[in-house]
N, C-alpha and C positions, 0 to 999 in steps of 0.2 A: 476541396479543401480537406487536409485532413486531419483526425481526430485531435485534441488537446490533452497536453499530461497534466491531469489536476491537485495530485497528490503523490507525497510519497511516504516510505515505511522502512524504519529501522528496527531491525531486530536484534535480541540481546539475552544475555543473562541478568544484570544488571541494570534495572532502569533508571535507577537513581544516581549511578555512574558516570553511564550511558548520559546520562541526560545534563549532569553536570557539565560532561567534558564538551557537550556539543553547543551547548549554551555560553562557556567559557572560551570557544576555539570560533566561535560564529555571531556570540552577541545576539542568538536567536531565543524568545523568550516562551519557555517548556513547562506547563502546569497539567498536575496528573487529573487523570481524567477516569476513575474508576479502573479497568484494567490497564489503560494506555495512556500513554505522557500526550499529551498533543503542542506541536511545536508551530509557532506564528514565526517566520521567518522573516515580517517585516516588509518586504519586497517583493516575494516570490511568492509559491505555492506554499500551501499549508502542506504539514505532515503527521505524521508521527512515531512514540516511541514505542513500541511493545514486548515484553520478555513471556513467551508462550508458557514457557514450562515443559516444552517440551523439541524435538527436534521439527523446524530448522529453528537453529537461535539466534544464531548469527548469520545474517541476510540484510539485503538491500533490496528494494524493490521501487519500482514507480507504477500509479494508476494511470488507465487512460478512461478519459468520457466515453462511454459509448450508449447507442442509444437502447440499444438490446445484450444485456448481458450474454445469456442464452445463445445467441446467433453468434454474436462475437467469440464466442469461446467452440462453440463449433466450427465457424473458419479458423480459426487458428489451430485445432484439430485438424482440419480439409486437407491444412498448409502444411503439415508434420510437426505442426506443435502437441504437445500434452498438457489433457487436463489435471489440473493437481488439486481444486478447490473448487467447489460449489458450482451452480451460483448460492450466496446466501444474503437472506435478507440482512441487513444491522438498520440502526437508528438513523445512520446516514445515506442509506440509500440500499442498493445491491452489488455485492462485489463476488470476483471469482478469480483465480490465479492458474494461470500456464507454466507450461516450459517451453521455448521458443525451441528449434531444431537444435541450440547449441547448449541445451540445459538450464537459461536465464529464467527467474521468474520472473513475470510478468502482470501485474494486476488489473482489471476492468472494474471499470464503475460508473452504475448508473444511479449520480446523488438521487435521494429524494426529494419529492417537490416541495417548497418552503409552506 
């Protein structure tokens, strides 16, 4: 079976924007959350919103489970991917970002245990 996409991440200038227009356009309910808006979309996966401050700012991305961050971002290396991101630890678990062979980012995350 293979891996599950758990999350996703919109990137911005603008969070409060940002966060308006996708709350307005989706009905999905976005409250900030220290650096990042976090988004319940009701149905689906959770997400969120973040404005770096710095390049990329404008991005999309999706997580996937995985059980090793670490391994997983070295196969996707193996494969001709690039690393772009960590792994780093946050509050939510471990996460790290690729580039697929076609340039996509990609994100892995191993949540934390509750």
């Amino acid at each position: 079976m293979g891996r599950p996409v758990v999350h996703f991440e919109i990137g911005c200038r603008d969070r409060g924007k940002t966060s308006d227009f996708y709350s307005k356009l989706f009905g999905w309910q976005i409250t900030p959350a220290g650096p990042a808006s976090n988004i319940d979309t009701g149905q689906g996966i959770s997400g969120h919103i973040t404005s770096l401050g710095h390049e990329p700012e404008h991005y999309t991305t999706f997580y996937v489970d995985v059980e090793d961050v670490q391994a997983a971002l070295d196969s996707a290396v193996a494969l001709g991917g690039k690393k772009l991101v960590g792994p780093i630890a946050i509050p939510a678990g471990t996460f790290a970002w690729f580039a697929d062979p076609d340039g996509n980012t990609i994100g892995l995350l191993k949540p934390a245990k509750p």
